[in-house]
C-alpha positions in Angstrom: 42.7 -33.7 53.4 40.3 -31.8 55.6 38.1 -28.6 54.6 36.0 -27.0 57.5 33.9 -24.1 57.5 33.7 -21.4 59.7 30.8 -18.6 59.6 31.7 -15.1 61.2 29.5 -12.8 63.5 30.1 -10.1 61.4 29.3 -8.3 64.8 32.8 -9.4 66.5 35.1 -6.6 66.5 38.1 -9.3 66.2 35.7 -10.6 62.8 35.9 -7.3 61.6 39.8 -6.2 62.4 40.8 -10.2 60.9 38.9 -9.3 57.8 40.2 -6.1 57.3 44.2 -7.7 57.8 44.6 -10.8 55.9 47.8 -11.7 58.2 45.7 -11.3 61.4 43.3 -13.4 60.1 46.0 -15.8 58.8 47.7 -15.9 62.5 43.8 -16.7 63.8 43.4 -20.0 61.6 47.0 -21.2 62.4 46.1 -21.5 65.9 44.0 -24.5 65.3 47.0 -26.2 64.0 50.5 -27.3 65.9 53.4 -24.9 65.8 55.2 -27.4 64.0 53.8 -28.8 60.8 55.3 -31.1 58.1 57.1 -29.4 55.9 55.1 -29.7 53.2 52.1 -28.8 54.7 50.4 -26.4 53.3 47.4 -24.3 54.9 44.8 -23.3 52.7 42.0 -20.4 53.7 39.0 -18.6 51.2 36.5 -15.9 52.2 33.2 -16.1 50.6 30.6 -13.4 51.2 27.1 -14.0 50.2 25.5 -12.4 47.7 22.1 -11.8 49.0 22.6 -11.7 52.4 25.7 -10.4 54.4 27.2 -13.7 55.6 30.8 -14.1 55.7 32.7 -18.0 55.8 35.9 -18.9 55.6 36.5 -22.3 53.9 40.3 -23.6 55.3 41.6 -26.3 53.8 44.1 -28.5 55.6 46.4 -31.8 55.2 45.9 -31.4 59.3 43.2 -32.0 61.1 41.9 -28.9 63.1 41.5 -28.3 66.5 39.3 -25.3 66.2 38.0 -25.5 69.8 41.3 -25.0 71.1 41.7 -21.4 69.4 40.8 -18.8 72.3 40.0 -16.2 69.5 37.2 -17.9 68.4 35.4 -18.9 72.0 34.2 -15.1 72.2 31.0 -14.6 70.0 33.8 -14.7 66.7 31.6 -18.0 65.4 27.8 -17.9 64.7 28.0 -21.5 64.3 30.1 -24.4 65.4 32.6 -24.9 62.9 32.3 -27.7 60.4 35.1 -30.5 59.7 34.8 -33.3 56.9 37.5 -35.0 55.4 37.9 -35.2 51.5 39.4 -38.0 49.5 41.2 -36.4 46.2 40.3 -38.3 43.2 40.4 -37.1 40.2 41.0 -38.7 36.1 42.2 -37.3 32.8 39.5 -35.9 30.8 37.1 -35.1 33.9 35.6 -31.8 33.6 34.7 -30.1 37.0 33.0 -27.2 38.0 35.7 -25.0 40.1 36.4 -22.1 42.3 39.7 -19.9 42.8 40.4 -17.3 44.8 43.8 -15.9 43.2 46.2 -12.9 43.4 47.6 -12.9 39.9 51.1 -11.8 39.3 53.6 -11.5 36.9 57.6 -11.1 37.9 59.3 -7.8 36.3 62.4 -6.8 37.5 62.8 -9.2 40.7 59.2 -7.6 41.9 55.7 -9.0 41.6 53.5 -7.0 39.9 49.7 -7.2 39.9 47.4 -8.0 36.9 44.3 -6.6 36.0 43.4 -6.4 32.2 41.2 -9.2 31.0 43.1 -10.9 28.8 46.1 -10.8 31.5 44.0 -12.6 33.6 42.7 -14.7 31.3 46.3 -16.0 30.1 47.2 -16.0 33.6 44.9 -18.9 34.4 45.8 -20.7 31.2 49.3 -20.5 32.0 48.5 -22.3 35.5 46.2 -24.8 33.9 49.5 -25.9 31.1 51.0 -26.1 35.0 49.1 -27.9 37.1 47.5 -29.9 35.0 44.0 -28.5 33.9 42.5 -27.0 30.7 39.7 -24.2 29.6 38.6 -22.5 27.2 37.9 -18.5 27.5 34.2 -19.2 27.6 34.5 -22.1 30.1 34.5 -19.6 33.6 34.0 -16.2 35.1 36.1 -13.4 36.3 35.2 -11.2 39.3 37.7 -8.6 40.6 37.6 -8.2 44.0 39.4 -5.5 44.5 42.5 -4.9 46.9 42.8 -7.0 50.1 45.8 -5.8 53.1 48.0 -6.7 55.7 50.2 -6.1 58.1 48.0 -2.7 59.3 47.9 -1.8 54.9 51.9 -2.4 55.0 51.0 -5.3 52.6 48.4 -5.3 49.4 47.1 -7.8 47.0 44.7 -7.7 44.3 42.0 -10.3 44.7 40.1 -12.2 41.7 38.1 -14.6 41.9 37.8 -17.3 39.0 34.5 -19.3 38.5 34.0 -22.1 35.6 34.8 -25.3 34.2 38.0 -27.1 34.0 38.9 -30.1 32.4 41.7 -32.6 33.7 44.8 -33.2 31.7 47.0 -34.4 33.9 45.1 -35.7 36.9 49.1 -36.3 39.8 49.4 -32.4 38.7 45.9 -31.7 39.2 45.6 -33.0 42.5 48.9 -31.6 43.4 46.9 -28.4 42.9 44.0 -28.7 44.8 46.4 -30.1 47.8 49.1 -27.4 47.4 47.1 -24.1 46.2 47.6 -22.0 42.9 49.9 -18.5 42.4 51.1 -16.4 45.3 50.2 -15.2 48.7 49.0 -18.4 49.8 49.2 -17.8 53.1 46.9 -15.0 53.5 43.8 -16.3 51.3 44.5 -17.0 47.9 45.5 -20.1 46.2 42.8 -22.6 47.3 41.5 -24.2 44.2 38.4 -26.5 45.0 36.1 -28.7 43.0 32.4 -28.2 45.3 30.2 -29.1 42.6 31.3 -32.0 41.7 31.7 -33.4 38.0 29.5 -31.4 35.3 
């Protein structure tokens, strides 16, 4: 699996529209990657803006390796920095507990239609109900909620609420688990949410 890192000049007017659309900037990362991918591929992306200082990234996570040189878009002042590539080796075991990070669009299915969640304690049995999934486990005091309000697409034809979950997990079932971090978490995953990652390491 590959994770690079990309830091945007928030002075790019292409930064700017691809932040504002999350299916612009979806159609921007793709073109590092070939039209056809294996079907099972799966195309992760995050945006992380710093806290004390405005600096945008966008994590991308990959079963693919990138060829991020080859994207025109980005040539034209849309990188402060060349990107960064490594390669990551999944390996995880029952009972680890690891620090974690998820960007998510929580939903729940009424009526054929997805419907967003925003109480606490929707959120909070969201997660839980994805951990008894994919094979993770927390308690209520084990991580962090921050709502991030709604993110569009498709020129605000599309909307999603963000949230972002920060804690500690604990592996129950480790094939699930890594399933996860490989495959991503909830909906939308194609336009930023989903990526579950593990970048602190075990606790």
């Amino acid at each position: 699996m590959y994770l690079s890192r990309l830091m945007l000049n928030l002075r790019s007017r292409q930064v700017r529209a691809d932040l504002a659309d999350r299916y612009e900037m979806h159609r921007t990362l793709l073109n590092a990657f070939p039209e056809s991918l294996p079907h099972d591929e799966r195309v992760l992306y995050r945006i992380e803006e710093g806290t004390l200082e405005p600096i945008v990234r966008v994590l991308v996570q990959s079963q693919t390796e990138p060829d991020w040189h080859s994207v025109p878009r980005l040539r034209d002042r849309y990188l402060l920095d060349d990107p960064e590539v490594r390669q990551i080796d999944i390996q995880v075991a029952n009972n680890q507990r690891l620090r974690f990070r998820l960007q998510a669009n929580p939903t729940v299915k009424r009526d054929g239609k997805r419907h967003a969640l925003y109480a606490d304690d929707e959120l909070v049995a969201w997660l839980q109900r994805k951990g008894d999934q994919h094979g993770f486990a927390l308690g209520q005091l084990d991580f962090q909620i921050a709502k991030l309000g709604n993110k569009h697409g498709k020129g605000r034809k599309q909307v999603w609420h963000g949230v972002q979950f920060d804690g500690v997990l604990t592996v129950t079932n480790s094939p699930a688990f890594a399933e996860a971090l490989r495959q991503g978490i909830g909906s939308a995953k194609a336009f930023g949410f989903g990526m579950l990652s593990i970048p602190y390491g075990r606790v």
